[in-house]
C-alpha positions as protocol buffer text, in pm:
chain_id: "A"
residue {
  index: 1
  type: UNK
  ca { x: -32 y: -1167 z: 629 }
}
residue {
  index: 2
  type: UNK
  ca { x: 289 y: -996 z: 438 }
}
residue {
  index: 3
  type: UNK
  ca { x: 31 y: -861 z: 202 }
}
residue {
  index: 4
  type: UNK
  ca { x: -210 y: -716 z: 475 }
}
residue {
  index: 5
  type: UNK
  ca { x: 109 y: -544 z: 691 }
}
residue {
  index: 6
  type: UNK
  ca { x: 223 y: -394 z: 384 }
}
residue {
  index: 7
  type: UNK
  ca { x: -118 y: -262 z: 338 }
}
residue {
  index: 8
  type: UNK
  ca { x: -161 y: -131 z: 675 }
}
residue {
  index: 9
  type: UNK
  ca { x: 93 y: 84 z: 637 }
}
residue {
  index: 10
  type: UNK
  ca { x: -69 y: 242 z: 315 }
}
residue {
  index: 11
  type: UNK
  ca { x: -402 y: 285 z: 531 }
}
residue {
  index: 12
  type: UNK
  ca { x: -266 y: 414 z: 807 }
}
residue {
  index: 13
  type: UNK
  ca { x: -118 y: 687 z: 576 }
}
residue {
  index: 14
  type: UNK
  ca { x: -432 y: 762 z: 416 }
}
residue {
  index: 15
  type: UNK
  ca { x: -262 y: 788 z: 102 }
}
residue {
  index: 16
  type: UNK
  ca { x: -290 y: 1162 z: 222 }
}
residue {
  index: 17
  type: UNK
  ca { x: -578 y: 1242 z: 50 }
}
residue {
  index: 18
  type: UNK
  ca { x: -522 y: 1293 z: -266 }
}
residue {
  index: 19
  type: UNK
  ca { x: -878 y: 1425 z: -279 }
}
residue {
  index: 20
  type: UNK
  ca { x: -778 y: 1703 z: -45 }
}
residue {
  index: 21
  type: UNK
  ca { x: -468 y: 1816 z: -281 }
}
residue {
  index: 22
  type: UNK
  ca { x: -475 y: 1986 z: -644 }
}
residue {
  index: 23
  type: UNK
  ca { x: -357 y: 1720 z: -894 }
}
residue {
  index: 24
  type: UNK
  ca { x: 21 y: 1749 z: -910 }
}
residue {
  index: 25
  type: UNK
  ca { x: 30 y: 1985 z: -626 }
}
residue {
  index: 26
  type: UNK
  ca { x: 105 y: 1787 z: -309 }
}
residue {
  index: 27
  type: UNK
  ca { x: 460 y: 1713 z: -344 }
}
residue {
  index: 28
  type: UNK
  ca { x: 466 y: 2127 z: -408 }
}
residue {
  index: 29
  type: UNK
  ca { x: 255 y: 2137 z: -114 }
}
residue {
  index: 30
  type: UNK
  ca { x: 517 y: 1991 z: 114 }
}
residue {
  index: 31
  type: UNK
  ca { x: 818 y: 2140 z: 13 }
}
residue {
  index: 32
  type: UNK
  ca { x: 660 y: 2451 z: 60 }
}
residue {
  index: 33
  type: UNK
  ca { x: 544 y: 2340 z: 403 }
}
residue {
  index: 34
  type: UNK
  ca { x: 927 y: 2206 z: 546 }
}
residue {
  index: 35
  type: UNK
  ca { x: 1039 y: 2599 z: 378 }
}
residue {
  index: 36
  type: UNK
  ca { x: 880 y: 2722 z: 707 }
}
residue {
  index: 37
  type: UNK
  ca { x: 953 y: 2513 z: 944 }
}
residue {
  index: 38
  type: UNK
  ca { x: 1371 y: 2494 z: 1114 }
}
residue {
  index: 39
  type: UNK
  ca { x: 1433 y: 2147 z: 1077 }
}
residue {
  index: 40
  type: UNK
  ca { x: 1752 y: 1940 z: 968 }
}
residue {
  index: 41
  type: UNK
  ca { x: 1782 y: 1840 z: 596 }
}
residue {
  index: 42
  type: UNK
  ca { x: 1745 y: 1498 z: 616 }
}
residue {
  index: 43
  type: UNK
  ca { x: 1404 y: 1502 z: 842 }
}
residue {
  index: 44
  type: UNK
  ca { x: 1280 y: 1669 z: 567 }
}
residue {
  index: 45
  type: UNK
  ca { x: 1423 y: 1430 z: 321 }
}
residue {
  index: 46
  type: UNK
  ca { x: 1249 y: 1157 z: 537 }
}
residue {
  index: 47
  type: UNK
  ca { x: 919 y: 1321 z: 551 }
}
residue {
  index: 48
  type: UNK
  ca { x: 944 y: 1398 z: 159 }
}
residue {
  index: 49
  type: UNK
  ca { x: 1021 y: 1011 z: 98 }
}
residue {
  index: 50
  type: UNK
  ca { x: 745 y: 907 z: 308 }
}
residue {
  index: 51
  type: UNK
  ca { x: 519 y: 1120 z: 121 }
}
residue {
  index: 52
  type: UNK
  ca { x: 680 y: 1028 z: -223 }
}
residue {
  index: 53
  type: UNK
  ca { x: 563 y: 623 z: -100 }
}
residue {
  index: 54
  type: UNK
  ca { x: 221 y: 703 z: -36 }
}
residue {
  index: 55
  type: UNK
  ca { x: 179 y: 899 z: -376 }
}
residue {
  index: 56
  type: UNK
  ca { x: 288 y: 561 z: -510 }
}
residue {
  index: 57
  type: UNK
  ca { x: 33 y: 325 z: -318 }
}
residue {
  index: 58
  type: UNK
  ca { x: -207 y: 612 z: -380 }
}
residue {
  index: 59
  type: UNK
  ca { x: -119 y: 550 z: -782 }
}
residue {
  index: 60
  type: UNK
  ca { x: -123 y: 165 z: -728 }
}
residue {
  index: 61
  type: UNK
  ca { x: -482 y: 192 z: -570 }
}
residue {
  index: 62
  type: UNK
  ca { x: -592 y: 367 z: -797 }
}
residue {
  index: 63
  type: UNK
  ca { x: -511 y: 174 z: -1075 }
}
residue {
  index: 64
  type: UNK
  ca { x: -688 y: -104 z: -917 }
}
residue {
  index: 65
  type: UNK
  ca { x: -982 y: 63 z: -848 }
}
residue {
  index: 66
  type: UNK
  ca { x: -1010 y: 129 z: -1235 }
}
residue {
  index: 67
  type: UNK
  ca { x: -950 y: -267 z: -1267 }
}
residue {
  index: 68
  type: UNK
  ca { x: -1166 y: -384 z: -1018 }
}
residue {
  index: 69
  type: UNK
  ca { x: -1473 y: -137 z: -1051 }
}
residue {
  index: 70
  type: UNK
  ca { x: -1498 y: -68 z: -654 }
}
residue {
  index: 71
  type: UNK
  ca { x: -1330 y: 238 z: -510 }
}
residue {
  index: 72
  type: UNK
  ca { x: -1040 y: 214 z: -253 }
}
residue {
  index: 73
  type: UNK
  ca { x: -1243 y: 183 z: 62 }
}
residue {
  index: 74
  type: UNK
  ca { x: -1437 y: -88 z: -58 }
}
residue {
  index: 75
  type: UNK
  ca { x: -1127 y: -251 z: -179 }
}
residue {
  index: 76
  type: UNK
  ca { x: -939 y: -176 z: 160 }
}
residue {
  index: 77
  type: UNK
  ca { x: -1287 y: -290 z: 354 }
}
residue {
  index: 78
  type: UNK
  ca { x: -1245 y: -673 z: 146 }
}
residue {
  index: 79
  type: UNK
  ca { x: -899 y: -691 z: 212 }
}
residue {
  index: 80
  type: UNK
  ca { x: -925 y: -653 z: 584 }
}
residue {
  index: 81
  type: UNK
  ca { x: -1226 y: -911 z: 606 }
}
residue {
  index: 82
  type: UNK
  ca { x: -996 y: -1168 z: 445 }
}
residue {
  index: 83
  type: UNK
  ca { x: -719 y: -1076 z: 617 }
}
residue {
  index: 84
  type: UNK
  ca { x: -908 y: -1103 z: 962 }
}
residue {
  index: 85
  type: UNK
  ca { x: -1152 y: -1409 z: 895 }
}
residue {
  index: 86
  type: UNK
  ca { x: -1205 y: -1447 z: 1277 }
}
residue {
  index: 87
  type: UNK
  ca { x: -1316 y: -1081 z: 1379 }
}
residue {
  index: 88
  type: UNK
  ca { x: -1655 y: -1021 z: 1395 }
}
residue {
  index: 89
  type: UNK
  ca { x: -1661 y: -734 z: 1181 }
}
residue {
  index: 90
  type: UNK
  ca { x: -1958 y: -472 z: 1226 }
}
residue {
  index: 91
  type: UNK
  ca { x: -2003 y: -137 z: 1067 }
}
residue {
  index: 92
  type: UNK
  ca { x: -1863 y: 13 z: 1405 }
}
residue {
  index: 93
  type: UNK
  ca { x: -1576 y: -200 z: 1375 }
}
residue {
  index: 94
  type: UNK
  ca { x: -1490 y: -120 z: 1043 }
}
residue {
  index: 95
  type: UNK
  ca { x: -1522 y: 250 z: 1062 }
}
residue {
  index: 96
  type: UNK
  ca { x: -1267 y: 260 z: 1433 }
}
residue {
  index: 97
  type: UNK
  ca { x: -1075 y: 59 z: 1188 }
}
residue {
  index: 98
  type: UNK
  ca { x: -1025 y: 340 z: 878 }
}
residue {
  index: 99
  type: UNK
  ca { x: -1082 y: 604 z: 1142 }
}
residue {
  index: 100
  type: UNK
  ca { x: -1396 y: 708 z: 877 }
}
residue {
  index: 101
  type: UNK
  ca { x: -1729 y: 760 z: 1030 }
}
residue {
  index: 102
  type: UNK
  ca { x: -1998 y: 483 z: 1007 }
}
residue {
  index: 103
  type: UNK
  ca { x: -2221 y: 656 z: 732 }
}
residue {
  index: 104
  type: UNK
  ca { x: -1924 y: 654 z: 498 }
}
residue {
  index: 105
  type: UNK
  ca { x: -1881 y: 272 z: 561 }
}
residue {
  index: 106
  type: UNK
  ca { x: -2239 y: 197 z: 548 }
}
residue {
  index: 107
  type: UNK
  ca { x: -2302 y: 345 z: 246 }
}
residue {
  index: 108
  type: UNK
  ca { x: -1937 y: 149 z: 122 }
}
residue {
  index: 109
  type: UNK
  ca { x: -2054 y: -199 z: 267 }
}
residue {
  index: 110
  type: UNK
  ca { x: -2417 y: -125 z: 97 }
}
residue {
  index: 111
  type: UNK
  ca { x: -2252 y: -131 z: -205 }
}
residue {
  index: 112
  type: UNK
  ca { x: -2069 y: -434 z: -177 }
}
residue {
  index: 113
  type: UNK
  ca { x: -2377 y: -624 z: -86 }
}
residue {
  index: 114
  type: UNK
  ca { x: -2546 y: -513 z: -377 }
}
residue {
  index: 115
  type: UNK
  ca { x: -2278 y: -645 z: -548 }
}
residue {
  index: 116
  type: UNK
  ca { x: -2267 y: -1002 z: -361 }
}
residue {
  index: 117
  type: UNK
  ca { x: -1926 y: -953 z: -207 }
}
residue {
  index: 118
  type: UNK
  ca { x: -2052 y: -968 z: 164 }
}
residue {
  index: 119
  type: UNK
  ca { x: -2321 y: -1094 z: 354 }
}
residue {
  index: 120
  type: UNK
  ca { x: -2448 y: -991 z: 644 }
}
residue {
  index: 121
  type: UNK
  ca { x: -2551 y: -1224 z: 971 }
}
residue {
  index: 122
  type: UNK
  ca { x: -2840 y: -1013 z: 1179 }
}
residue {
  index: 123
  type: UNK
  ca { x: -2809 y: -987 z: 1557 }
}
residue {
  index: 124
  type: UNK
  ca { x: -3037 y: -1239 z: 1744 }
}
residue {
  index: 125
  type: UNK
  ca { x: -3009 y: -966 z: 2010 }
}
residue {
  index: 126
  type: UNK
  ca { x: -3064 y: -657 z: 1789 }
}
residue {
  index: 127
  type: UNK
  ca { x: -3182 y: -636 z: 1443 }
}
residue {
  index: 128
  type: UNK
  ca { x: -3030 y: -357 z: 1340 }
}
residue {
  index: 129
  type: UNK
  ca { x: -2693 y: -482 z: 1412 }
}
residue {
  index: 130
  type: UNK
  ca { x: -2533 y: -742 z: 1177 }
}
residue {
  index: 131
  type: UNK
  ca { x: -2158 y: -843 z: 1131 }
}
residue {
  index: 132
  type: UNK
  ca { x: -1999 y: -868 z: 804 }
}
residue {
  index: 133
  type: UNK
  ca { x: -1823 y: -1177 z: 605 }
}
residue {
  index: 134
  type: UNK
  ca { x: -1743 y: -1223 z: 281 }
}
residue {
  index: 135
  type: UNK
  ca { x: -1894 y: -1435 z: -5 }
}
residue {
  index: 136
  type: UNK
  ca { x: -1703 y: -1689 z: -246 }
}
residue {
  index: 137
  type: UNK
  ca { x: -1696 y: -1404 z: -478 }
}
residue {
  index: 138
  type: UNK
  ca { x: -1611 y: -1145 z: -223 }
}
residue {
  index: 139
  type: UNK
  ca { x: -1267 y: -1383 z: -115 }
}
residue {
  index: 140
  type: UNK
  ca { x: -1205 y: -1396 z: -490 }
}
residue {
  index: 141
  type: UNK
  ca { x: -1226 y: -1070 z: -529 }
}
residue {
  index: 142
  type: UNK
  ca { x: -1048 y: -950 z: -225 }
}
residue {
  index: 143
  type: UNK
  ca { x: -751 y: -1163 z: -338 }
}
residue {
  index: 144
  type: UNK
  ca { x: -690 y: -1022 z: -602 }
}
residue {
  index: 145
  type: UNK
  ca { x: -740 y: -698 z: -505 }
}
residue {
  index: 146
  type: UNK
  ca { x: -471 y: -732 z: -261 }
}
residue {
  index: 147
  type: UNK
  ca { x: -220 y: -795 z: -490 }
}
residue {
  index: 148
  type: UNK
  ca { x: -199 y: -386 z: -596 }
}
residue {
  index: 149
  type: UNK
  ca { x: 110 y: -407 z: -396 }
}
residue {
  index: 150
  type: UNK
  ca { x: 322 y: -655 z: -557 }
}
residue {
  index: 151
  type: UNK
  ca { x: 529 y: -403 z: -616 }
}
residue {
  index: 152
  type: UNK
  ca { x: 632 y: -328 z: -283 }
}
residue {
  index: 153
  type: UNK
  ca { x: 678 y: -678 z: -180 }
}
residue {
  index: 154
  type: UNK
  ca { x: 917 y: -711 z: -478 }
}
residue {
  index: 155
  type: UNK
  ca { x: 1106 y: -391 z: -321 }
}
residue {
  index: 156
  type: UNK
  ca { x: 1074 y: -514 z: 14 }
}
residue {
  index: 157
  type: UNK
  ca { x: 1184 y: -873 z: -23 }
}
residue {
  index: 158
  type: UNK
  ca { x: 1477 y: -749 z: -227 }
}
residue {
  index: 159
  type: UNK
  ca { x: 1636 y: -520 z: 57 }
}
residue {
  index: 160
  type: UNK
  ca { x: 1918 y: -637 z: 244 }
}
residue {
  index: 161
  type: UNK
  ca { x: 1839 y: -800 z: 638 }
}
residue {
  index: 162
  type: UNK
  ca { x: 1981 y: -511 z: 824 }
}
residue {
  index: 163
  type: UNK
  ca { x: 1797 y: -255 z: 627 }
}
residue {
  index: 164
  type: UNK
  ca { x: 1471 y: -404 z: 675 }
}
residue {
  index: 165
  type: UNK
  ca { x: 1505 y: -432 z: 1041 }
}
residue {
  index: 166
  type: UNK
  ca { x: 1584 y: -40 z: 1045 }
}
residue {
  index: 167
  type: UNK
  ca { x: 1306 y: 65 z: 837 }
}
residue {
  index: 168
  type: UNK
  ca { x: 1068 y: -191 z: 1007 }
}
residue {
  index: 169
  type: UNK
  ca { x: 1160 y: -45 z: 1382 }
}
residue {
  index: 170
  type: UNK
  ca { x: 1109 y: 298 z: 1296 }
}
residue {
  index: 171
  type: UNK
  ca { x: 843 y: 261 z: 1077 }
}
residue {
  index: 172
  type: UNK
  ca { x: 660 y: 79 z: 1416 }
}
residue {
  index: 173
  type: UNK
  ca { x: 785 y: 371 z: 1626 }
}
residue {
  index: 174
  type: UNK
  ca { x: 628 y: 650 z: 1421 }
}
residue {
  index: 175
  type: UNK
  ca { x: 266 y: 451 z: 1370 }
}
residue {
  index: 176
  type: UNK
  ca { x: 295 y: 450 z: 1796 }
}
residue {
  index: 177
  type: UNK
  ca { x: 396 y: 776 z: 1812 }
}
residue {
  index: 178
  type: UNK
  ca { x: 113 y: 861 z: 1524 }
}
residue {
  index: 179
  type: UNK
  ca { x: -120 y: 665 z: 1762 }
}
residue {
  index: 180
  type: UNK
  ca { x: -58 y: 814 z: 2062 }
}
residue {
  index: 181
  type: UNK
  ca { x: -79 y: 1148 z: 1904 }
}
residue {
  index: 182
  type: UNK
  ca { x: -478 y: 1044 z: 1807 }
}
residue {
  index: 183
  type: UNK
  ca { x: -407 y: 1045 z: 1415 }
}
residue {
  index: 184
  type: UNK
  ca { x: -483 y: 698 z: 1382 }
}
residue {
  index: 185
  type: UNK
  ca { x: -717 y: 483 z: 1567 }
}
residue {
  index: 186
  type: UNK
  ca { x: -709 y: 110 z: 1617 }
}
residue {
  index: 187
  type: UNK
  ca { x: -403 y: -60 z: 1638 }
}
residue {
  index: 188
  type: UNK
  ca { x: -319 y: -400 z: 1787 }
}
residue {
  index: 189
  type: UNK
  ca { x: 30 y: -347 z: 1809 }
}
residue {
  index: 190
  type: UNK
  ca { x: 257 y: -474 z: 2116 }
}
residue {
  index: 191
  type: UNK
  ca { x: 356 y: -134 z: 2222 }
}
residue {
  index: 192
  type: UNK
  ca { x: -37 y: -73 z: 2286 }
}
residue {
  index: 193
  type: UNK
  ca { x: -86 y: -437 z: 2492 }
}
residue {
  index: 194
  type: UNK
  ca { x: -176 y: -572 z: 2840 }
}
residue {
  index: 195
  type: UNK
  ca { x: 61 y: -889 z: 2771 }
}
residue {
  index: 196
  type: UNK
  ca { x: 357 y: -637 z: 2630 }
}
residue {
  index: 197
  type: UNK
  ca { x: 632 y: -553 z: 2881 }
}
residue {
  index: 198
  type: UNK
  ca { x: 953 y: -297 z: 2811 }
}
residue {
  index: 199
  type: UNK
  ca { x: 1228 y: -410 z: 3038 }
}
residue {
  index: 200
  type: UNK
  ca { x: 1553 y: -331 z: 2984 }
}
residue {
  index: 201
  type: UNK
  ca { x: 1613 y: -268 z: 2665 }
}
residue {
  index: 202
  type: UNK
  ca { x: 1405 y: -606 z: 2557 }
}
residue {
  index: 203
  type: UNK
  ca { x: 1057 y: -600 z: 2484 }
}
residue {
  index: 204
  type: UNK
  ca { x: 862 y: -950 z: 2608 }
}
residue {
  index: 205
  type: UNK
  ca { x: 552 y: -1101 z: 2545 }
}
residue {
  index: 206
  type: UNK
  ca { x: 364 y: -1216 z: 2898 }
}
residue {
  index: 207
  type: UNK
  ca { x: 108 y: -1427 z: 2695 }
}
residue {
  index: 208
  type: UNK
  ca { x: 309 y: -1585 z: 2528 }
}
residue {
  index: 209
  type: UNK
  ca { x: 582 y: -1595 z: 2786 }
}
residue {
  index: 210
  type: UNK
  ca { x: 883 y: -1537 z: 2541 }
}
residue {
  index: 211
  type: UNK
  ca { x: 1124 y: -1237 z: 2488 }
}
residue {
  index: 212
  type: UNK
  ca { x: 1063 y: -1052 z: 2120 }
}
residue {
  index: 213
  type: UNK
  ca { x: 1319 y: -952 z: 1863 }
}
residue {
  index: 214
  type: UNK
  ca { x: 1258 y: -629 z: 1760 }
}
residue {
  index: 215
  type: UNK
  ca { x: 1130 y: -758 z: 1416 }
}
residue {
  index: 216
  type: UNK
  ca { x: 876 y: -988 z: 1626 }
}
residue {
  index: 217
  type: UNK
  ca { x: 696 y: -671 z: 1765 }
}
residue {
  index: 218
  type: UNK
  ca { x: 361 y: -783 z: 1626 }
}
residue {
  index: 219
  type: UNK
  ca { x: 164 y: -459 z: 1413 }
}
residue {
  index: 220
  type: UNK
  ca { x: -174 y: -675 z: 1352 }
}
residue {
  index: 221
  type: UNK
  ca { x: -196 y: -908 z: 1639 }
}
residue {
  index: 222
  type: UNK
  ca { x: -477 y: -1164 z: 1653 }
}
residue {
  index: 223
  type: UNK
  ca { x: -430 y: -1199 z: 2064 }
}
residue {
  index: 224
  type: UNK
  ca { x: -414 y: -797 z: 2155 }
}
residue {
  index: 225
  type: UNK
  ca { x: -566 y: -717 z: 2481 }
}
residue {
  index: 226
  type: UNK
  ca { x: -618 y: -297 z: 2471 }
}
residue {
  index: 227
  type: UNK
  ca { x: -434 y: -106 z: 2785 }
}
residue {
  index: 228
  type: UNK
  ca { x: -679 y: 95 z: 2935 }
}
């Protein structure tokens, strides 16, 4: 699951689109952006770095793509179905998931069927509705596919206790905040859970009946239960 937060992270970021930018230009495009706008010198050095490590999983994807033959959504579509081998996963689900709309993910999964990663099981209830699971060669596949960010697990796994903790809180404040602000879709995070509870300072889990460290606060939980 280290593999699949890590990922998350570099989905929920989009990798900014490079497609949107000019090669070369977005780091330009930024700078030239914060110019404009009154704000202190290191939020700007934070948003910079933030954009300066999804260039770099942008780079990383990229370069798997070219190994791999399958472009990043289809690569980001078999490392969630491994990842989450108890979801029934539909084209609906997958598209809330990406926050893409479901022709772009048909036309993704299409190809990966043609290509024997995934098979689909058919609705008794509705033909035209199936769910999605991978084949032997699709978990192949996806595994190795996953492992574009080696990288940043060596980084990650090589930063001192304290330091993790701090990124890891504030990097699970901002995908809230980016949540809450309707950038991103789908999260099963505590902060957006029936069973979560904020009480004095300590955040506690009613399901599972236990208080959580801050580096327990769950990004990709199995058990969420959506407020609302």
């Amino acid at each position: 699951m280290a593999t699949y937060f890590i990922l998350i992270l570099a989905l929920h970021w989009q990798m900014l689109r490079v497609e949107n930018y000019m090669a070369g230009g977005i780091f330009a495009g930024f700078f030239l952006l914060l110019t404009f706008h009154k704000m202190a010198d290191r939020d700007k050095s934070i948003i910079v770095a933030l954009a300066r490590v999804a260039h770099a999983f942008q780079v990383l994807l990229r370069n798997e793509t070219k190994t791999s033959s399958l472009s990043p959504i289809q690569i980001q579509i078999l490392v969630f179905l491994i990842s989450h081998p108890h979801r029934k996963c539909s084209v609906s689900t997958l598209a809330r998931e990406f926050d893409l709309t479901k022709a772009t993910i048909s036309d993704s999964v299409r190809s990966l069927f043609e290509k024997s990663l995934i098979e689909k099981a058919e609705s008794h209830l509705d033909v035209r509705s199936y769910t999605i699971t991978l084949t032997e060669k699709g978990r192949q596949m996806a595994m190795e596919a996953s492992d574009f960010v080696h990288p940043f697990q060596m980084l990650v796994s090589n930063l001192p206790e304290r330091q993790k903790e701090a990124m890891y809180d504030g990097l699970v404040s901002m995908i809230h905040e980016l949540h809450r602000m309707k950038i991103i879709g789908v999260q099963r995070m505590c902060y957006t859970c029936n069973h979560y509870e904020h009480h004095r300072s300590r955040h506690y889990c009613k399901l599972l009946e236990t208080i959580l460290e801050n580096h327990k606060i769950q990004l990709d939980c199995e058990e969420h239960s959506a407020i609302g």
